[in-house]
N, C-alpha and C positions, 0 to 999 in steps of 0.2 A: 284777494287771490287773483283779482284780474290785475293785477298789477306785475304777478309773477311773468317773467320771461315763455317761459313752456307752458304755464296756463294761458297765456295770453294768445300764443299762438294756435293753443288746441280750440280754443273758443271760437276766435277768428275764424278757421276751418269750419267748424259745425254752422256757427250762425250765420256768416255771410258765405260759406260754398265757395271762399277759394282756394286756393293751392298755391305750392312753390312753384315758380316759374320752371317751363320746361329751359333743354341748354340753348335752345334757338330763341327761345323767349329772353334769356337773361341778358344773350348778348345783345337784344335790340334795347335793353332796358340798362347793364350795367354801365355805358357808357355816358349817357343821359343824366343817369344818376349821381356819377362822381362829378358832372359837371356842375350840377345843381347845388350840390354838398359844397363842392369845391366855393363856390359862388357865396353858401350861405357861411362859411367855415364851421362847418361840422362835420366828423366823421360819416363818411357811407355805413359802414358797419353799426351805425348805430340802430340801426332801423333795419327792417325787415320786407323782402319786397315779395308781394302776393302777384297772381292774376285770377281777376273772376272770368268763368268762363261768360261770356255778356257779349250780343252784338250792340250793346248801348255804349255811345260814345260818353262813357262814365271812367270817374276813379275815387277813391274813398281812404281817409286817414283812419284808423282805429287804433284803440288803445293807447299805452302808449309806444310806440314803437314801428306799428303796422301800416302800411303804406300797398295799397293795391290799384291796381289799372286791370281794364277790361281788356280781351282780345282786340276790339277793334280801336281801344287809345293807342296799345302796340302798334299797331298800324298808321300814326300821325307819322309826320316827317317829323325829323329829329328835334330842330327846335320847339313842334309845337308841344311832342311829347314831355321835352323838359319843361314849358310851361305849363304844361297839366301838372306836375314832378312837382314843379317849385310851389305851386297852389298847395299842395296837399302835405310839404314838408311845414309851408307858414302855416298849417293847423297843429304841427305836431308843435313847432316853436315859439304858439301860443296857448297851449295847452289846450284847446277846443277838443281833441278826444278824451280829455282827463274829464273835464266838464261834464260831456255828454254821457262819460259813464255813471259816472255822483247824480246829477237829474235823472236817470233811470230808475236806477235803486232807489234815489228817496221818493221816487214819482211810485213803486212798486205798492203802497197801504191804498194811494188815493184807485189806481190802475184795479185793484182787488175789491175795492170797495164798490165799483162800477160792477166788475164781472156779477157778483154778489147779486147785485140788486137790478141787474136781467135775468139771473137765474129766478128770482124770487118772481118777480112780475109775471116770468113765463109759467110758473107754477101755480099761479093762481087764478092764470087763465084757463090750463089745462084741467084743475080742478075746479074751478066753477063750469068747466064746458061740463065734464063727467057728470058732477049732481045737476044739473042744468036737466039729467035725462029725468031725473026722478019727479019735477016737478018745479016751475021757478021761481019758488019761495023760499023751497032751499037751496038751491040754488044761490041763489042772491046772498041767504044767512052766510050759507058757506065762503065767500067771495068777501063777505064784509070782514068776518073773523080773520081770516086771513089776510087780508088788506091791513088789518090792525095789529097782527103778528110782523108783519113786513113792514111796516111804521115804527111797532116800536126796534126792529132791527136796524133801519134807518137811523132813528135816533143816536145809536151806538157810531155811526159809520159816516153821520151824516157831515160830518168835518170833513173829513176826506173827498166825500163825493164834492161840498162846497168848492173844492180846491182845484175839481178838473177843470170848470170854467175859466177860473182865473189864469193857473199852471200854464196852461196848454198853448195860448195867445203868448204868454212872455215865452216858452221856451222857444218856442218858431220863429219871436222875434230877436233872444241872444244868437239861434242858429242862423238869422240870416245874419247879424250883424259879425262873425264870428267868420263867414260867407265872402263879406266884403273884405275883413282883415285879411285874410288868406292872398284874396286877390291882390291886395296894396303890399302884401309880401313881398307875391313873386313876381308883383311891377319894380319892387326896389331892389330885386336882385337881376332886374333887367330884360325881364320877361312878357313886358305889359302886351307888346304889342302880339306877340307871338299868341298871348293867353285873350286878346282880341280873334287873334284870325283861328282859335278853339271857339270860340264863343259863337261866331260866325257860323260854323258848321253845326254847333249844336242847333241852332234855329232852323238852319236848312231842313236840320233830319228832325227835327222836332215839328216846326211847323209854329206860327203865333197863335197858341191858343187864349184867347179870352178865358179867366177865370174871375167866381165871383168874389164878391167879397170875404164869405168867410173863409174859401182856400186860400184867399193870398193872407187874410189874418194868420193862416195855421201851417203858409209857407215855409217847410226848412230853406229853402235856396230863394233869393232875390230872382228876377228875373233877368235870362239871359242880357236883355234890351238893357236895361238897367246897370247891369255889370258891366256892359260896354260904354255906358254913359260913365259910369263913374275911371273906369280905368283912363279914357281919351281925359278925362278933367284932371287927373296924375300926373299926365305928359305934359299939360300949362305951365 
């Protein structure tokens, strides 16, 4: 159903919060846009253009079809804008939002299987605190019995929950790799530099945060520094 046209769009709306571009919005964008299209030879009408309302110098492919910028990418100069443009067309013309929706859904038994089994843990703290007043031996029985209710629910579930650890490290690492695709797009549509001097600004207003290890394992996006390495080694 997310693949339908007007599902697509209605979901878009709800989950990500953006809208169709107002008419001052479309004309800083329609222009951009045939030029990028024009660049990639694909129809503009093919695709669908959002703005979220965001002062994050952000933009995001979804679906298949959906293509959205924040108020303040509206705001780049026109080349850079179409370098943000052309990034976010090389996800749609490598399928990367089709991906992202398939890993959702089939990620949805292991994601359920998690909720599950917080809700249980916290239930059995909440109920061993309760008998906990009447004395702590029953107490304790109480907590064990149920520890062993929620074990053998485990058991049933426990495939799925195996699966967050592993899941979670590959998908962060197809989204960055998926990340960098995009980027080698819209440098071969002729954008490299332009989606450097984007890049640039995001660090400005970002700032170089040090992260540890397991955020950069569970990073969807490469880091800014990194994207700019890779883009200048394009241009060799």
């Amino acid at each position: 159903m997310l693949f339908v046209p007007s599902v697509e769009t209605t979901v878009s709306r709800l989950m990500f919060r953006v809208r169709p571009p107002g008419p001052d919005e479309m004309n800083h964008l329609r222009q951009p846009w045939q030029s990028v299209c024009q660049a990639a030879g694909v129809a503009p009408g093919r695709f669908v253009l959002m703005v979220e309302d965001s002062h994050e110098l952000n933009a995001f492919a979804a679906g298949g079809r959906t293509v959205a910028v924040t108020q303040t990418s509206l705001r780049l100069p026109p080349k850079q804008l179409e370098a943000v443009l052309a990034h976010e067309l090389g996800h749609h013309l490598s399928g990367h939002p089709t991906v992202s929706i398939l890993s959702w859904w089939y990620a949805l038994p292991a994601r359920g299987a998690a909720f599950l089994a917080r809700i249980a843990v916290r239930f059995i703290l909440a109920v061993a605190d309760a008998f906990a007043r009447f004395g702590g031996g029953t107490g304790a029985l109480v907590a064990l019995l149920l520890s062993l209710v929620v074990l053998t629910m485990l058991a049933f579930v426990g495939f799925w929950l195996l699966l967050i650890p592993l899941t979670a490290p590959l998908l962060a690492w197809a989204s960055r790799i998926g990340e960098l695709r995009a980027d080698r797009t819209a440098a071969e549509l002729g954008y490299g530099p332009h989606l450097v001097e984007v890049l640039h600004r995001w660090i400005a207003a970002d700032g170089r945060r040090q992260e540890s290890v397991k955020a950069r394992m569970l990073a969807t996006h490469p880091s800014p520094t990194d994207r700019i390495h890779r883009l200048h080694g394009l241009r060799r």
